[in-house]
N, C-alpha and C positions, 0 to 999 in steps of 0.2 A: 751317442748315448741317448739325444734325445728322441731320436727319431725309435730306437728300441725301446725306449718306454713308454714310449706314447701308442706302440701298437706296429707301428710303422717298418717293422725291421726288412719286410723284404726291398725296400729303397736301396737299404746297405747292399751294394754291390760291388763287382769288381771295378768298373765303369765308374762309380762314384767316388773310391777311393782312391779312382787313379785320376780323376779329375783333383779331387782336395789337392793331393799330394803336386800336384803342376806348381803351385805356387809359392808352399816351401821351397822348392828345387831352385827354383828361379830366384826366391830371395836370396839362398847361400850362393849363388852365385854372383847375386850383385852384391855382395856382402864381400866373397874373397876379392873380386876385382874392383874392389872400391877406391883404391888407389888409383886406378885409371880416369874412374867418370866424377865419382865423389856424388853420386847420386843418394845414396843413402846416409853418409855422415860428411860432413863438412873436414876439411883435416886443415892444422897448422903444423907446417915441419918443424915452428919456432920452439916448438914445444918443446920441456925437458923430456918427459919421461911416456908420453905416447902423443900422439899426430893429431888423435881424435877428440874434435869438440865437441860439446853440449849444441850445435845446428846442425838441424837434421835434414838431407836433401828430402828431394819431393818423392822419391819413390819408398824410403822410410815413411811417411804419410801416407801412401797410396800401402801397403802392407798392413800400418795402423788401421786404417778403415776398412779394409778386407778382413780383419780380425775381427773387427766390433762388426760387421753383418753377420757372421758366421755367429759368434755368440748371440746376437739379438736375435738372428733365425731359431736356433735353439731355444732360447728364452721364451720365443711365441709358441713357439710347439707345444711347449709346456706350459703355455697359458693357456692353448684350446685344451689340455690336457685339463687342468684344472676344472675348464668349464663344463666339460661334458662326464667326467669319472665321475665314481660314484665316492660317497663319504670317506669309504677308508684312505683313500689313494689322495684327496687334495689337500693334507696335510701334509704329507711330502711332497708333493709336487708344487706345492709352495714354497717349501723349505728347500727344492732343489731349486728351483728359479732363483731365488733369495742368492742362496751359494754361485754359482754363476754371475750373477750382477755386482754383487761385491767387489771380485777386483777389478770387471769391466768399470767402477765407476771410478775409484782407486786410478788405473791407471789413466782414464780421461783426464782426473785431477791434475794429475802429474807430468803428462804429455804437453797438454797446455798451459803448463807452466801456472796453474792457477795456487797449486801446495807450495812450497820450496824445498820439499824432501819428496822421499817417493813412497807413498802408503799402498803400495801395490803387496809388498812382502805381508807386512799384518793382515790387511783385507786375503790373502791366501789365505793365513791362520786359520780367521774366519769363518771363512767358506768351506775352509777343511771340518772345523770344528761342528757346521752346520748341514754339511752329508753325511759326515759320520753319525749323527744326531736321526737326521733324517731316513737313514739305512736303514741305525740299527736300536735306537729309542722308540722307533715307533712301533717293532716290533710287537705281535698279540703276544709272546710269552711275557715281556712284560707286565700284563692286566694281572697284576696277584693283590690289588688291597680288596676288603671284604666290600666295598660299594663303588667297583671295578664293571664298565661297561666294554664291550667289545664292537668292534663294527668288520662288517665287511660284504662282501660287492657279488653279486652273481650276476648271469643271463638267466632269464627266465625260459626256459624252453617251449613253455605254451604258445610266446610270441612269434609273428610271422619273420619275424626281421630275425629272430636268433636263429631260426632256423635257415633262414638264409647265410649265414655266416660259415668264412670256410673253416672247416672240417670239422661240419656241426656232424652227430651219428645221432640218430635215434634209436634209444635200447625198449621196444616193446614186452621184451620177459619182462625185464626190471621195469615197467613202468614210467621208465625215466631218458634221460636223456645226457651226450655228452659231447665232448670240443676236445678234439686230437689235432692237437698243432705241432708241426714240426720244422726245422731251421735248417738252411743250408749255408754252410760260413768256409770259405774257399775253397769249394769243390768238395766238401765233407760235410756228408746227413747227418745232422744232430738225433737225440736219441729223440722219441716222440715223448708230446707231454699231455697228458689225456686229464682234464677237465671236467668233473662231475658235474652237471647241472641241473639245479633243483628249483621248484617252485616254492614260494614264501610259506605256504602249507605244508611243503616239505620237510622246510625248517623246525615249522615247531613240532611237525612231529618229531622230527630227529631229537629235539632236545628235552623232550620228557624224560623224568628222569634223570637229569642229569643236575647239576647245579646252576644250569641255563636256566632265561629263562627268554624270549622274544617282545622286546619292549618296544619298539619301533622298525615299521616296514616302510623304505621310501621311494617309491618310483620314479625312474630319472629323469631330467629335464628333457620338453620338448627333442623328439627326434631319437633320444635315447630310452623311449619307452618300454624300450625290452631290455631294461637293466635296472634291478635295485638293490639296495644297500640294508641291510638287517640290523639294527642296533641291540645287541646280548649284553645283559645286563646280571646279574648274580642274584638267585634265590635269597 
């Protein structure tokens, strides 16, 4: 997910998630023949009512940490994310970092025995409670009170570097310019998603007339200077 939001999705490959997927396999395997090695849970036969103790072998450990890079690799993604998107976007993508590290910290707590309970379940809540937020709170339908701002993110087409991007088109009738991207997800072409792209001049002429009005233009940090962010604010 993070690597799709971050821009990143042709990563997503066959290749890659048949990499992921090696070490799930391998843990249900060390998991049903655990009885043999006791690599991943410690057992006492003495036991009434199951074998398995609260000590966890080393390769339980070695899966634990495999978990937590995986999450932390995400979590970074979506902190270059943060740093280089434009306004509208780093409010969720902090609220989805947030969501993520939640029960990664939740079940550190509790792995190392630092809680005496496991606050991994609530810290889900949480984190559920804080994408769904992040989805669909931040939504523009929501901007309905009368001193309601808007924001939101273009490329600028004038710039060199946007036009370098794939499958920038340049529309000369229209003046303008636009970004047709399209996804391939297991052997099947997704449908195309074609991208209007306007200059901040653009903008306000677009919004004459309307209950818009263009309150603030912000050009992106170093590097991403062919990107800015519009902030629409209500007549």
């Amino acid at each position: 997910m993070a690597l799709e939001y971050s821009d990143r999705g042709e990563f997503v490959d066959r290749q890659l998630l048949a990499a992921l997927a090696v070490e799930p396999v391998l843990v249900n395997v060390v998991v049903w023949t655990n009885d043999v090695h006791e690599l991943f849970w410690k057992l006492d036969w003495s036991r009434a009512q199951t074998p398995i103790t609260d000590t966890h072998g080393v390769l339980f450990f070695v899966h634990v940490a495999y978990m937590y890079v995986l999450v932390m690799t995400g979590v970074l993604v979506m902190s270059d994310v943060i740093a280089r998107r434009e306004r509208l976007f780093r409010v969720q993508s902090v609220a989805l970092g947030f969501a993520a590290v939640v029960p990664l910290v939740a079940n550190v707590l509790f792995v190392t025995e630092t809680v005496g309970f496991d606050p991994t379940p609530p810290a889900f809540l949480v984190s559920g409670v804080t994408f769904y937020w992040a989805v669909v709170g931040t939504d523009l339908a929501y901007v309905t009170t009368p001193d309601a701002t808007a924001l939101f993110g273009c490329y600028d087409p004038r710039h060199e570097a946007t036009r370098d991007l794939i499958g920038f088109r340049a529309d000369p009738a229209n003046r303008g310019a636009a970004r047709i991207v399209q996804y391939e997800y297991d052997d099947e072409l997704g449908e195309p998603w074609l991208f209007r792209l306007f200059t901040p001049d653009e903008v306000r002429d677009a919004v004459v007339g309307t209950g818009w009005r263009v309150a603030d233009v912000e050009t992106g940090p170093e590097g991403w200077e062919h990107t800015y962010s519009v902030t629409l604010a209500k007549r």
